[in-house]
PDB file of N, CA, C, O and CB in Angstrom:
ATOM      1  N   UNK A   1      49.087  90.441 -81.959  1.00  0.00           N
ATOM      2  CA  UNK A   1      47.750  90.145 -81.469  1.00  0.00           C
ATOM      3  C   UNK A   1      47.772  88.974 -80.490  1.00  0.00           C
ATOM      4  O   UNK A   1      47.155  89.023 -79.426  1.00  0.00           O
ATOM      5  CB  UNK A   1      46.812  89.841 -82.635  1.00  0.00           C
ATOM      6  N   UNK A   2      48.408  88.049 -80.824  1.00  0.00           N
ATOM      7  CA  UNK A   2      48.236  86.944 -79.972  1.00  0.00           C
ATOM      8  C   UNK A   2      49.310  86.905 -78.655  1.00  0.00           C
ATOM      9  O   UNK A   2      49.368  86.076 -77.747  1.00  0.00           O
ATOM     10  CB  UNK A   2      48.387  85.674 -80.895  1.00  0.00           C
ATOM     11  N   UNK A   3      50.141  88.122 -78.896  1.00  0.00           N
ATOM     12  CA  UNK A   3      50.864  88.051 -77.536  1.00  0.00           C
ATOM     13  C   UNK A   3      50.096  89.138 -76.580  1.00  0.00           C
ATOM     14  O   UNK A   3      50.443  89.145 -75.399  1.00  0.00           O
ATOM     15  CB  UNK A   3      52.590  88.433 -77.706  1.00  0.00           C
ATOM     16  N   UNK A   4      49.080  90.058 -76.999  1.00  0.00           N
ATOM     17  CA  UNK A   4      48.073  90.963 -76.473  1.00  0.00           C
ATOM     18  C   UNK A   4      46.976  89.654 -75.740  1.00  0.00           C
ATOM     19  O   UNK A   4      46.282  89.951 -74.768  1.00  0.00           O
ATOM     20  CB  UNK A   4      47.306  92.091 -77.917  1.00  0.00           C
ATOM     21  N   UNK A   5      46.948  88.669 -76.152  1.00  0.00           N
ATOM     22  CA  UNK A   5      45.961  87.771 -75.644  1.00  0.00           C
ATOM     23  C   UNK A   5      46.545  86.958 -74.961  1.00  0.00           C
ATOM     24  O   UNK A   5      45.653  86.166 -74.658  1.00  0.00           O
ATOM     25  CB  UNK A   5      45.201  87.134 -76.497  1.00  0.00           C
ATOM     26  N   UNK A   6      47.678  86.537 -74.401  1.00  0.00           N
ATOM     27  CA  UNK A   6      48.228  85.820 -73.381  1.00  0.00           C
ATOM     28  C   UNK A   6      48.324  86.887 -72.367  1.00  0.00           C
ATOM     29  O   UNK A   6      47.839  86.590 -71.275  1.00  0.00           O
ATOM     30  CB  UNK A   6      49.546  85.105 -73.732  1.00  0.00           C
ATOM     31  N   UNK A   7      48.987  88.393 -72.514  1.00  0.00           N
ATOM     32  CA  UNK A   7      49.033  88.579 -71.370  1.00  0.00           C
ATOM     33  C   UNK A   7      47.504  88.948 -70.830  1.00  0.00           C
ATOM     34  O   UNK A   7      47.459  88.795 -69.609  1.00  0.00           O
ATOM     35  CB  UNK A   7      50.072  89.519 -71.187  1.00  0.00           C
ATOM     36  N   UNK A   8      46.703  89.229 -71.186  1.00  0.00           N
ATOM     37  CA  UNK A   8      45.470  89.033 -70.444  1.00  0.00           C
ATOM     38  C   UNK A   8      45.054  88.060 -70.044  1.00  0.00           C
ATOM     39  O   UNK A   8      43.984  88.164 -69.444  1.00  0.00           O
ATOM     40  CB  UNK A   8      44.619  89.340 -70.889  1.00  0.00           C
ATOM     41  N   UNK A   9      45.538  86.956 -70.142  1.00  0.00           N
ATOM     42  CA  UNK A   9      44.965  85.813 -69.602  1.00  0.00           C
ATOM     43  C   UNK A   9      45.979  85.060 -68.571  1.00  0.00           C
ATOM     44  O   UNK A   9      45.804  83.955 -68.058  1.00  0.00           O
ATOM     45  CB  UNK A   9      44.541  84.908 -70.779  1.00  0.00           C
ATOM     46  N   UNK A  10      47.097  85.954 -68.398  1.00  0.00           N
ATOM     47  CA  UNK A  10      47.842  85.465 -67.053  1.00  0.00           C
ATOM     48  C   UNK A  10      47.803  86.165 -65.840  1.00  0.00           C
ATOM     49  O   UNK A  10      47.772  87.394 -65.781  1.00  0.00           O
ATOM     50  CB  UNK A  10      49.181  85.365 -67.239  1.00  0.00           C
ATOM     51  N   UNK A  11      47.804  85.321 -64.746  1.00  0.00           N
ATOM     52  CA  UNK A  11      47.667  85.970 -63.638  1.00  0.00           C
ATOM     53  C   UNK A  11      48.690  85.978 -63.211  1.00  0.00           C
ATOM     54  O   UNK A  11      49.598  85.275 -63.656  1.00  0.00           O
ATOM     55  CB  UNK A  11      46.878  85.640 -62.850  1.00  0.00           C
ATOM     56  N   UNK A  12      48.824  86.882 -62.107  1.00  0.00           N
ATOM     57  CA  UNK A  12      50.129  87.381 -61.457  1.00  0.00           C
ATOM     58  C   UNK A  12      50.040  86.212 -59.966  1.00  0.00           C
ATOM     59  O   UNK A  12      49.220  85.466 -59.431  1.00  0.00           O
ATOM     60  CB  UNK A  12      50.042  89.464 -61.031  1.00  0.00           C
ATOM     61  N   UNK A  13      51.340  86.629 -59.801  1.00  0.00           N
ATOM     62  CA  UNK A  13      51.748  85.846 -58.555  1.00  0.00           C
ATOM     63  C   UNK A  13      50.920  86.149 -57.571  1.00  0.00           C
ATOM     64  O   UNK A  13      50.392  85.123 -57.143  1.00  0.00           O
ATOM     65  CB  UNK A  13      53.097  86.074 -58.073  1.00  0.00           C
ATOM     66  N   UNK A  14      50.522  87.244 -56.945  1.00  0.00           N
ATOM     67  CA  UNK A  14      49.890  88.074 -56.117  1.00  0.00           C
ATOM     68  C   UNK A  14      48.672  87.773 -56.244  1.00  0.00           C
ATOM     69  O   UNK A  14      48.201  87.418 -55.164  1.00  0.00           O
ATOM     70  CB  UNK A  14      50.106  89.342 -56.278  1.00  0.00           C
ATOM     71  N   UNK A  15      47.907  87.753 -57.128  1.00  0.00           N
ATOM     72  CA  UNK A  15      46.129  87.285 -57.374  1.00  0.00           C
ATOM     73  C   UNK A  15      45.995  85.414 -56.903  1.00  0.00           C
ATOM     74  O   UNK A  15      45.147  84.706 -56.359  1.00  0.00           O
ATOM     75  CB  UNK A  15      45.589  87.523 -59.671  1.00  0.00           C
ATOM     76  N   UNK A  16      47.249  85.243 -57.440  1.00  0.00           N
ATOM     77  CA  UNK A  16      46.891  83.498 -57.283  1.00  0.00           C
ATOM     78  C   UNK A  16      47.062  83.242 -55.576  1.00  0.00           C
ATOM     79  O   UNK A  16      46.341  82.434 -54.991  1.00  0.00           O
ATOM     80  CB  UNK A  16      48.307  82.274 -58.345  1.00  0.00           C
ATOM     81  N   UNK A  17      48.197  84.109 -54.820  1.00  0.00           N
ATOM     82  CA  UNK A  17      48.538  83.976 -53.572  1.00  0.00           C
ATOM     83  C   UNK A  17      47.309  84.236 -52.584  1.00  0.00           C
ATOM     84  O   UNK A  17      47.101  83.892 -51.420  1.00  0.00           O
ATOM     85  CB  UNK A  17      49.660  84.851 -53.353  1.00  0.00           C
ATOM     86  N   UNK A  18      46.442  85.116 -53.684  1.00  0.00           N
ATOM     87  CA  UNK A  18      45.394  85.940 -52.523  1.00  0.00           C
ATOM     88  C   UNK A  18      44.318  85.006 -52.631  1.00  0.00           C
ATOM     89  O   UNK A  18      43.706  84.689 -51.611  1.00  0.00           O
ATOM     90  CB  UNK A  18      44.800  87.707 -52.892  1.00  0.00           C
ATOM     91  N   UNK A  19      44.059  84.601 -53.574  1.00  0.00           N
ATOM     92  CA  UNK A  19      42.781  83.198 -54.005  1.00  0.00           C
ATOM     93  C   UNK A  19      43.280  82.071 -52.840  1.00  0.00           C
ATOM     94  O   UNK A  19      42.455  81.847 -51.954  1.00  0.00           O
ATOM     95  CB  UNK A  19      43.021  82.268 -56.126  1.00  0.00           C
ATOM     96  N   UNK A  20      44.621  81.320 -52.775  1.00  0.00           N
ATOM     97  CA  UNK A  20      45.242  80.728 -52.558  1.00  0.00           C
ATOM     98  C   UNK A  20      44.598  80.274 -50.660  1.00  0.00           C
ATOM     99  O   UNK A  20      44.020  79.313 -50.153  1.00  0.00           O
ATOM    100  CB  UNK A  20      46.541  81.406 -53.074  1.00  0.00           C
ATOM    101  N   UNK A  21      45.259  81.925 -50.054  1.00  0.00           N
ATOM    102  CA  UNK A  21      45.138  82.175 -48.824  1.00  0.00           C
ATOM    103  C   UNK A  21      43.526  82.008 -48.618  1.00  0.00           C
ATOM    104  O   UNK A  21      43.005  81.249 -47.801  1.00  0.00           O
ATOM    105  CB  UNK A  21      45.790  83.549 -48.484  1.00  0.00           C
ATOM    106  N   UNK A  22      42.838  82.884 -49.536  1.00  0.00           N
ATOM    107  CA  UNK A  22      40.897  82.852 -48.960  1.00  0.00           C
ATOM    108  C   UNK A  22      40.481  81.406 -49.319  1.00  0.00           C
ATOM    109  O   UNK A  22      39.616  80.859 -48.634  1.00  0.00           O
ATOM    110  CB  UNK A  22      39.528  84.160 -50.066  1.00  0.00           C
ATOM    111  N   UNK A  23      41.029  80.791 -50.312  1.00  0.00           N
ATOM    112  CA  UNK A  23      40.491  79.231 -49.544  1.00  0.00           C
ATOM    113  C   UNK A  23      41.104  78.312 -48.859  1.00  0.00           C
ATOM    114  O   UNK A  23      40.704  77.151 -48.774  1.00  0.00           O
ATOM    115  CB  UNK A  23      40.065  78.353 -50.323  1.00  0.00           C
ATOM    116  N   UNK A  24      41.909  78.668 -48.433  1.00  0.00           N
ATOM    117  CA  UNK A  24      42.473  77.606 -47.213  1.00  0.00           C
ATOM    118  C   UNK A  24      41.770  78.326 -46.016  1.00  0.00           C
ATOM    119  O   UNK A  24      41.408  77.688 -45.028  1.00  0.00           O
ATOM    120  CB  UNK A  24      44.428  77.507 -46.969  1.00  0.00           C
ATOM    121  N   UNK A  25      41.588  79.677 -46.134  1.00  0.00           N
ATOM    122  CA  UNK A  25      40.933  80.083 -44.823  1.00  0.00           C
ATOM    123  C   UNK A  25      40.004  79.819 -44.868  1.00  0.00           C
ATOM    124  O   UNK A  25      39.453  79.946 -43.775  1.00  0.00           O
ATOM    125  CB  UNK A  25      40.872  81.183 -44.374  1.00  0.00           C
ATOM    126  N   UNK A  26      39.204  79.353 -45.848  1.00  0.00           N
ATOM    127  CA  UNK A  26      37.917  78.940 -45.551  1.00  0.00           C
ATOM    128  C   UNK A  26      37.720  78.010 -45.469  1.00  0.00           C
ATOM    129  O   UNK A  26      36.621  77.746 -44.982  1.00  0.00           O
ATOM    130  CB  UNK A  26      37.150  79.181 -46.077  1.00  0.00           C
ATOM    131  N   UNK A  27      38.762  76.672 -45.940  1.00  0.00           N
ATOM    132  CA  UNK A  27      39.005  75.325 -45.390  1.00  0.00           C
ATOM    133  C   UNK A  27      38.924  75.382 -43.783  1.00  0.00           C
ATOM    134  O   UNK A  27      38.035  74.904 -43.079  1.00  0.00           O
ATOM    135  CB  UNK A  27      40.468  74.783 -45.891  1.00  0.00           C
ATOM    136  N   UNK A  28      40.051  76.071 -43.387  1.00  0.00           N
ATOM    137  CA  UNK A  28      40.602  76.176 -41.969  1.00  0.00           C
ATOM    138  C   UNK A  28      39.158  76.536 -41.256  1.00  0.00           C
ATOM    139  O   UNK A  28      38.917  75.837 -40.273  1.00  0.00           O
ATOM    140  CB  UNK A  28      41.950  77.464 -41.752  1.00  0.00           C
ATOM    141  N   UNK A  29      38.349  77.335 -41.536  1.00  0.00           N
ATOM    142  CA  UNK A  29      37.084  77.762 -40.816  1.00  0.00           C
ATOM    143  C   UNK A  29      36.248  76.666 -40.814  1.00  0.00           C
ATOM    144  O   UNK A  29      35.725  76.420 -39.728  1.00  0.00           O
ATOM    145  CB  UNK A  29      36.358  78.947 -41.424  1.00  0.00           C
ATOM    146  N   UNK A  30      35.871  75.640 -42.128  1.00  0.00           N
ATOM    147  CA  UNK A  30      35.046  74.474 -42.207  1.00  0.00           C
ATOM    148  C   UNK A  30      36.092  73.128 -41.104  1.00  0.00           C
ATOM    149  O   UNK A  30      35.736  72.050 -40.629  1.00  0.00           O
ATOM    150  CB  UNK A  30      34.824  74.058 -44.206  1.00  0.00           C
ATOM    151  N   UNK A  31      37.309  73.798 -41.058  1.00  0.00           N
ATOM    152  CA  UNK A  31      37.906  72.205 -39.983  1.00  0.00           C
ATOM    153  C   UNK A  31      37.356  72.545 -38.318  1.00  0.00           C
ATOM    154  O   UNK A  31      36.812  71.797 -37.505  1.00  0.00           O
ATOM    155  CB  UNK A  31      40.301  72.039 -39.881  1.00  0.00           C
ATOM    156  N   UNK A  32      37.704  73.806 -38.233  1.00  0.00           N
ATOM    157  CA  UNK A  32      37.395  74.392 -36.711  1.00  0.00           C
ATOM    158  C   UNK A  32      36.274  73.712 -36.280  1.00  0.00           C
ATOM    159  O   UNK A  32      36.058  72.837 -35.441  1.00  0.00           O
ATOM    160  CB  UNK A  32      37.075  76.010 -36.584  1.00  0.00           C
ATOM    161  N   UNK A  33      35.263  74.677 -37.496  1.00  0.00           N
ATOM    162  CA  UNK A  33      34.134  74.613 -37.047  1.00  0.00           C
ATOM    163  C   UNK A  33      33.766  72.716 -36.736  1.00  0.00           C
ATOM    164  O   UNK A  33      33.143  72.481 -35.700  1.00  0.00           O
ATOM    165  CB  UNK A  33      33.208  75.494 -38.194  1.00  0.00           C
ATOM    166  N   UNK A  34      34.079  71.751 -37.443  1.00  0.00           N
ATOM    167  CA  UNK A  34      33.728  70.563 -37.383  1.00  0.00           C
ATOM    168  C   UNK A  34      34.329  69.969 -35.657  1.00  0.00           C
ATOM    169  O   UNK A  34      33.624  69.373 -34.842  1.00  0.00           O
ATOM    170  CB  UNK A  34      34.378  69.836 -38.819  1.00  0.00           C
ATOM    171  N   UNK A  35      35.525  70.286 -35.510  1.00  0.00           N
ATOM    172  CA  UNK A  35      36.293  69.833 -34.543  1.00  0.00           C
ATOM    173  C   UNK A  35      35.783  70.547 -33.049  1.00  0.00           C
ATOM    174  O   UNK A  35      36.074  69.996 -31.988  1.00  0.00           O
ATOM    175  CB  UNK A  35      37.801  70.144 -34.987  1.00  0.00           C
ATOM    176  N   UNK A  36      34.887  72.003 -33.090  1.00  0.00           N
ATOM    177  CA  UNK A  36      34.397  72.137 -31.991  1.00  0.00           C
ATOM    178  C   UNK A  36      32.835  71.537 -32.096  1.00  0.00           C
ATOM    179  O   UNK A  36      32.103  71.689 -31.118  1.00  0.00           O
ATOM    180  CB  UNK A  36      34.588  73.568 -31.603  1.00  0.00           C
ATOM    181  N   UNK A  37      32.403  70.951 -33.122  1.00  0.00           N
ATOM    182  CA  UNK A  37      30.795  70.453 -32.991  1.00  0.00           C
ATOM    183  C   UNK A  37      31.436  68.838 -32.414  1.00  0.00           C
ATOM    184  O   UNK A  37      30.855  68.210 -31.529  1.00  0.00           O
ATOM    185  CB  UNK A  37      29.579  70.455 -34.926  1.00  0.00           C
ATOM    186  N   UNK A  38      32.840  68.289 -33.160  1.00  0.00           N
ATOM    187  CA  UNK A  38      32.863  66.642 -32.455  1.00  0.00           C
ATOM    188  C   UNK A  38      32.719  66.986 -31.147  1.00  0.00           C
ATOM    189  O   UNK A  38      31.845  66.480 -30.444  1.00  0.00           O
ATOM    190  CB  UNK A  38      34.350  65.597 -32.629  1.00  0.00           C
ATOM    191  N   UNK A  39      33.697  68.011 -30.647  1.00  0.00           N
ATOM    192  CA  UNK A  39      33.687  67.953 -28.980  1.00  0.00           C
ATOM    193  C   UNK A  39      32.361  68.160 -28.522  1.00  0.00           C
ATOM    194  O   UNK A  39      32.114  67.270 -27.708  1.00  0.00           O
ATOM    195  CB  UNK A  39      34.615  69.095 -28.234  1.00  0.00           C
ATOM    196  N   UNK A  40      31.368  68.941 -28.669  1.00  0.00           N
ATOM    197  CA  UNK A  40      30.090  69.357 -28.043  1.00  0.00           C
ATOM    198  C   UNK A  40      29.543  67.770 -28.417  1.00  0.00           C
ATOM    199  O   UNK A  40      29.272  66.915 -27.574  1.00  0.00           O
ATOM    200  CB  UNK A  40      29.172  70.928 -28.800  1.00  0.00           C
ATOM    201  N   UNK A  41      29.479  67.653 -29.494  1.00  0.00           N
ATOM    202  CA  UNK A  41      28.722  65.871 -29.379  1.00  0.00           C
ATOM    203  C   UNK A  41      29.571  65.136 -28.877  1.00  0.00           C
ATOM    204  O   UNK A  41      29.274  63.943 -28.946  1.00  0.00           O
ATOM    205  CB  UNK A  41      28.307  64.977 -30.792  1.00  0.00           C
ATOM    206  N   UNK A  42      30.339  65.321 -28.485  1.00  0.00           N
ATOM    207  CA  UNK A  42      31.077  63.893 -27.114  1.00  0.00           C
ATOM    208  C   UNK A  42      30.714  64.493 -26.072  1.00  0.00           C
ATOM    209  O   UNK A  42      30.313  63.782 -25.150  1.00  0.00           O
ATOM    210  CB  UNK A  42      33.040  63.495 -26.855  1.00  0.00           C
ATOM    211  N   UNK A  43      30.725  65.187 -25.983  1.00  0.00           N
ATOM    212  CA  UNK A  43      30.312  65.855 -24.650  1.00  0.00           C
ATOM    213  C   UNK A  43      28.973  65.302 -23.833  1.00  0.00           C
ATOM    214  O   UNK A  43      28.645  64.904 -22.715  1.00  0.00           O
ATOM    215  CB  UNK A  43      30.055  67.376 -24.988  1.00  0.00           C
ATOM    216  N   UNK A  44      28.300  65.607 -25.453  1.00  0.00           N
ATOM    217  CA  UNK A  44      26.536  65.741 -25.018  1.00  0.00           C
ATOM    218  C   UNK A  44      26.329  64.404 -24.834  1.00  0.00           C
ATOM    219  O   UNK A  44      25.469  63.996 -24.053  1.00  0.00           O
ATOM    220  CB  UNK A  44      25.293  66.404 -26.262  1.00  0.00           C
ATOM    221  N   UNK A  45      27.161  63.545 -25.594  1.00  0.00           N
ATOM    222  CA  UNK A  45      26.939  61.534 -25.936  1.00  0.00           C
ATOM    223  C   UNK A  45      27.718  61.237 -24.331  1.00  0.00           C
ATOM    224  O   UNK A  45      27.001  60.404 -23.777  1.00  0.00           O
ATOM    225  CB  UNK A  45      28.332  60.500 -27.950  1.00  0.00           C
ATOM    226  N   UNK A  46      28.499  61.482 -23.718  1.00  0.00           N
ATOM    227  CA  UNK A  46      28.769  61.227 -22.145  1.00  0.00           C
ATOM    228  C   UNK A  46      27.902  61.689 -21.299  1.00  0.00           C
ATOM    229  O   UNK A  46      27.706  61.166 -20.202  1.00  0.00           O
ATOM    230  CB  UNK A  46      29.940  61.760 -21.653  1.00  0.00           C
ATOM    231  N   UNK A  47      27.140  62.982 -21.834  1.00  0.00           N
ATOM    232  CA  UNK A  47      26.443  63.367 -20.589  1.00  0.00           C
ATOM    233  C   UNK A  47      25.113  62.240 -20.613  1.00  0.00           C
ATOM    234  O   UNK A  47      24.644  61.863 -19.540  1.00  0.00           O
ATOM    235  CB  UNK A  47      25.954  65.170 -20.626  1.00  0.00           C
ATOM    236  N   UNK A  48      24.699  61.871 -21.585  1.00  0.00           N
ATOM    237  CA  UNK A  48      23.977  60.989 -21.702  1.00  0.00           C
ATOM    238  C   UNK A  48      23.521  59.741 -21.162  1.00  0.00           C
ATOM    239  O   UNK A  48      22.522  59.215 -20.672  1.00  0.00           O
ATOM    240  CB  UNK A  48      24.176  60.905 -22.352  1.00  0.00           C
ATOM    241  N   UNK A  49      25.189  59.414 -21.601  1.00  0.00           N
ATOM    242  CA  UNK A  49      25.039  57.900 -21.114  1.00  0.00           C
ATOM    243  C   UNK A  49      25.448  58.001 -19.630  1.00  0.00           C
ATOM    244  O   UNK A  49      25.800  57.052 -18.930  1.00  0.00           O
ATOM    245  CB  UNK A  49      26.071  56.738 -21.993  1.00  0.00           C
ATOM    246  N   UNK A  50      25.378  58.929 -19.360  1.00  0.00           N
ATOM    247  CA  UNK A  50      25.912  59.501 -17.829  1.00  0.00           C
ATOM    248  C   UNK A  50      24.349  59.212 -16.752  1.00  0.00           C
ATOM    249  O   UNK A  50      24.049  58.654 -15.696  1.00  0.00           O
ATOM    250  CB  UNK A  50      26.444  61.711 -17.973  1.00  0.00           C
ATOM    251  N   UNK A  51      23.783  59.908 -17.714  1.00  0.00           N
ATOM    252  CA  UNK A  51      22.291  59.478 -16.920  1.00  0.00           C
ATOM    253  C   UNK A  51      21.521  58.185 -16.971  1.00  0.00           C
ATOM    254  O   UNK A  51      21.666  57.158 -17.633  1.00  0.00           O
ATOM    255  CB  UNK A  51      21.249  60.334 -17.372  1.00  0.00           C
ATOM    256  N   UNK A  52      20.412  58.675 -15.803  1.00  0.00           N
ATOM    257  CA  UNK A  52      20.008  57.707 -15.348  1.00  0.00           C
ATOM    258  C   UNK A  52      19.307  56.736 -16.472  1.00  0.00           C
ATOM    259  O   UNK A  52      18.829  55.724 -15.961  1.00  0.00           O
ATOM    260  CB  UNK A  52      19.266  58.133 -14.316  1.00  0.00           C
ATOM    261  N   UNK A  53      19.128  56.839 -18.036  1.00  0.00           N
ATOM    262  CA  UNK A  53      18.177  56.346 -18.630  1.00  0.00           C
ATOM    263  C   UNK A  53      18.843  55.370 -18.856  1.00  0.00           C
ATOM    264  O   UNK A  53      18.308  54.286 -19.094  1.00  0.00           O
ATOM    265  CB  UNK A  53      17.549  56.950 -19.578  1.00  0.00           C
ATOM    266  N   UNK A  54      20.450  55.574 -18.827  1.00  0.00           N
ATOM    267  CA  UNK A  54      21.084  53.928 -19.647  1.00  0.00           C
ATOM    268  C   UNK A  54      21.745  53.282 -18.301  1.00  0.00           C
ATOM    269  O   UNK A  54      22.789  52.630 -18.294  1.00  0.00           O
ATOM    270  CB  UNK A  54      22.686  54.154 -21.236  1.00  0.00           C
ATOM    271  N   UNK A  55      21.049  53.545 -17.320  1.00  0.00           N
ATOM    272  CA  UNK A  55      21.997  52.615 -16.235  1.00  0.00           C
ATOM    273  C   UNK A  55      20.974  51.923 -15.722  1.00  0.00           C
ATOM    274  O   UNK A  55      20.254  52.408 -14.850  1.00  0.00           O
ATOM    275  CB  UNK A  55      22.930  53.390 -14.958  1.00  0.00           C
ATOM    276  N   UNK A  56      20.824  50.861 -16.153  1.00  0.00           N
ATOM    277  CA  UNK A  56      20.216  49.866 -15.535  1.00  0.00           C
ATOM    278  C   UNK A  56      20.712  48.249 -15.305  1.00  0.00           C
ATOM    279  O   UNK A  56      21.444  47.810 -16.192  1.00  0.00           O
ATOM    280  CB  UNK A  56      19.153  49.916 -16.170  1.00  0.00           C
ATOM    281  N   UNK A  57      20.414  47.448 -14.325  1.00  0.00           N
ATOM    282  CA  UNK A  57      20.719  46.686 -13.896  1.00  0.00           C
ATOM    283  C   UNK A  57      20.960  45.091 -15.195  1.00  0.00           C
ATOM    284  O   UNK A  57      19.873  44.774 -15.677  1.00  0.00           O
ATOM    285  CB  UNK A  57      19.787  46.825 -12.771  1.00  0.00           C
ATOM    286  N   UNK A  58      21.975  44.340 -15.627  1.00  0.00           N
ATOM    287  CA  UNK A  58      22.261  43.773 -16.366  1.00  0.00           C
ATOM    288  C   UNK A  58      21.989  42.481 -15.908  1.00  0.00           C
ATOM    289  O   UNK A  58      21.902  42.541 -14.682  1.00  0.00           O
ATOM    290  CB  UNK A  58      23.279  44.108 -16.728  1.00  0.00           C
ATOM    291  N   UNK A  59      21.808  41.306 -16.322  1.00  0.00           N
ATOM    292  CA  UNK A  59      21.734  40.243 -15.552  1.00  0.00           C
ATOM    293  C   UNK A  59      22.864  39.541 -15.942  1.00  0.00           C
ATOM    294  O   UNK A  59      22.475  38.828 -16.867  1.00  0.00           O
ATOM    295  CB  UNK A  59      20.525  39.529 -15.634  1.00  0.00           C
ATOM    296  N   UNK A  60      24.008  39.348 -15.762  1.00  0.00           N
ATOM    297  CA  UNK A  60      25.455  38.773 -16.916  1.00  0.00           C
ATOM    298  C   UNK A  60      25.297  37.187 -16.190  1.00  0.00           C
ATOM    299  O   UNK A  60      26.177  36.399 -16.537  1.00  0.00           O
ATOM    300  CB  UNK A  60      27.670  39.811 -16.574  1.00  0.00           C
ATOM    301  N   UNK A  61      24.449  36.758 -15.399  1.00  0.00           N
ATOM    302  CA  UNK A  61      24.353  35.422 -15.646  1.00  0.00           C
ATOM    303  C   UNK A  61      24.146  34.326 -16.828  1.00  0.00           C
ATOM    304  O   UNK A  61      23.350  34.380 -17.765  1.00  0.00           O
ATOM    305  CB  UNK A  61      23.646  35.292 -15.047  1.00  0.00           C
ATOM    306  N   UNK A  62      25.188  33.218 -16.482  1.00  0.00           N
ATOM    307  CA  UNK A  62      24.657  32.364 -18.117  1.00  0.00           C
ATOM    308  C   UNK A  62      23.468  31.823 -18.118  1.00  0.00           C
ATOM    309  O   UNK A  62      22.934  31.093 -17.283  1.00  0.00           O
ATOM    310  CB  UNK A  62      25.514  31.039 -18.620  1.00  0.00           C
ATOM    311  N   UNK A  63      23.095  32.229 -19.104  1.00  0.00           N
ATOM    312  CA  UNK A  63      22.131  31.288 -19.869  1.00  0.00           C
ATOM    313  C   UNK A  63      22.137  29.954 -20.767  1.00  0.00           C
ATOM    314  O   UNK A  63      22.556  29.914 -21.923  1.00  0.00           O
ATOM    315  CB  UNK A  63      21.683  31.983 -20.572  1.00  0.00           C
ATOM    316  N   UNK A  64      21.791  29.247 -20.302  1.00  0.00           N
ATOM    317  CA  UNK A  64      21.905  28.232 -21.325  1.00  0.00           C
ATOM    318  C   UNK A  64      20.816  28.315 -22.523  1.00  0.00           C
ATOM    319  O   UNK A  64      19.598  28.187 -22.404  1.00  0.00           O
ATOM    320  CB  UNK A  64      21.800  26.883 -20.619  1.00  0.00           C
ATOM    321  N   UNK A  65      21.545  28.558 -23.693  1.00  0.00           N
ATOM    322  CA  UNK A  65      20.763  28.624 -25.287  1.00  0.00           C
ATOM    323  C   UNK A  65      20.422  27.669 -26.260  1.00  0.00           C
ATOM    324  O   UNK A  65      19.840  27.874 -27.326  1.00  0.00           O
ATOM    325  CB  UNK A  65      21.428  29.306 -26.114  1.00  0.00           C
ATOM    326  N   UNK A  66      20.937  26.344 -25.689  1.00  0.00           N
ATOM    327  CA  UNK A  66      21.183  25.282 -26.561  1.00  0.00           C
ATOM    328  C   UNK A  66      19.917  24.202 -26.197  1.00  0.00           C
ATOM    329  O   UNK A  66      19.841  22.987 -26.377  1.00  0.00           O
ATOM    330  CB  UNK A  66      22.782  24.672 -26.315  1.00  0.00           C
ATOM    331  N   UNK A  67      18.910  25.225 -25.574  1.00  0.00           N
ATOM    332  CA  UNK A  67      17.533  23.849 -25.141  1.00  0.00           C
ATOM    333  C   UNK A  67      16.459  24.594 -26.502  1.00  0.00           C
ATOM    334  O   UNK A  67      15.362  24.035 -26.475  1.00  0.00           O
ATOM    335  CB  UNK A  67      16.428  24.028 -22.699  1.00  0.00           C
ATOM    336  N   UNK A  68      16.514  25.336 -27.271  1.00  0.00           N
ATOM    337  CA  UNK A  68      16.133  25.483 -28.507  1.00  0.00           C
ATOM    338  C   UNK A  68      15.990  24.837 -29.672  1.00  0.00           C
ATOM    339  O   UNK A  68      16.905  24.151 -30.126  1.00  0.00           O
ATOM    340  CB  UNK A  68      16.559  26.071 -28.734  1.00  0.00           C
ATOM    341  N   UNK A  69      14.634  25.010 -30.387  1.00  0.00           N
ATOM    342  CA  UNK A  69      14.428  23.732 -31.504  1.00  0.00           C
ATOM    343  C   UNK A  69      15.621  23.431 -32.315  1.00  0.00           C
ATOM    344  O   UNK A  69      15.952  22.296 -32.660  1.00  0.00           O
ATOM    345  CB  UNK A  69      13.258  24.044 -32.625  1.00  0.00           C
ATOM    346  N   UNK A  70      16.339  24.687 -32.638  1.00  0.00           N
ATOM    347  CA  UNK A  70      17.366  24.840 -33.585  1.00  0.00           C
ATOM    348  C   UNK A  70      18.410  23.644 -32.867  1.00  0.00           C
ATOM    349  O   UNK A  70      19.180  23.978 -33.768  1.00  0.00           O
ATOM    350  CB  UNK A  70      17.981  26.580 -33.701  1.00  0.00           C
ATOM    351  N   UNK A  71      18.852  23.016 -32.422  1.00  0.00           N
ATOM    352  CA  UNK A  71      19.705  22.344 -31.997  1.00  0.00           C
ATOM    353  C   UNK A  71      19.305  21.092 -31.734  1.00  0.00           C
ATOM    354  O   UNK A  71      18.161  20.946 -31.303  1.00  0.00           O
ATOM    355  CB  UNK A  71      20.198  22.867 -31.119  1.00  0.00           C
ATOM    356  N   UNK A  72      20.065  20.057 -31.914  1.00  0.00           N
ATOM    357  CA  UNK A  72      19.698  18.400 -32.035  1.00  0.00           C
ATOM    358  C   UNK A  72      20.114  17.997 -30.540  1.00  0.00           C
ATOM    359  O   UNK A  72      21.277  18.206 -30.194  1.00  0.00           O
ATOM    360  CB  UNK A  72      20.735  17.385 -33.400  1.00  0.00           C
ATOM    361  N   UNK A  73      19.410  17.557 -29.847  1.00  0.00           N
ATOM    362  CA  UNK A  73      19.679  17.419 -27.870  1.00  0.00           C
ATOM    363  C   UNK A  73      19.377  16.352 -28.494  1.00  0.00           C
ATOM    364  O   UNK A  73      18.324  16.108 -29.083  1.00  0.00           O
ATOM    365  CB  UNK A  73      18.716  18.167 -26.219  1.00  0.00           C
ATOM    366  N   UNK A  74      20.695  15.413 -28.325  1.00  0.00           N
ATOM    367  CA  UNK A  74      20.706  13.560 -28.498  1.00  0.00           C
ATOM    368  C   UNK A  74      21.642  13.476 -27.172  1.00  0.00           C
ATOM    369  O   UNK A  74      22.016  12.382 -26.749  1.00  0.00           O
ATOM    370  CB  UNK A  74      21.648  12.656 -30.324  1.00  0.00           C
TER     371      UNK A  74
END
């Protein structure tokens, strides 16, 4: 009886190989798919900053910050 109940409960080489393969392929389908959405969002994040909304004129002159209450001018 109890050797009637092990072999039903083992799987063969072949069932585990086939489980094995359908989820890595379905890993492999969830990596694709991620790695062609990074490219479309780099894409779309250059075309972006490509336009005219983020190019505007900077002033990189210094400022002096230190005429503020926060600071002791002795």
């Amino acid at each position: 009886m109890l050797n009637l109940i092990n072999l039903n409960l083992v799987v063969s080489t072949m069932q585990l190989t086939i489980v094995l393969i359908i989820t890595a392929a379905v890993f492999l389908f969830f990596i694709v798919l991620a790695i062609i959405k990074m490219y479309k969002l780099k894409a779309e994040n250059k075309r972006l900053l490509d336009s005219d909304a983020f190019k505007f004129d900077v002033d990189e002159s210094y400022k002096d910050f230190t005429e503020g209450h926060l600071y002791d001018n002795k």
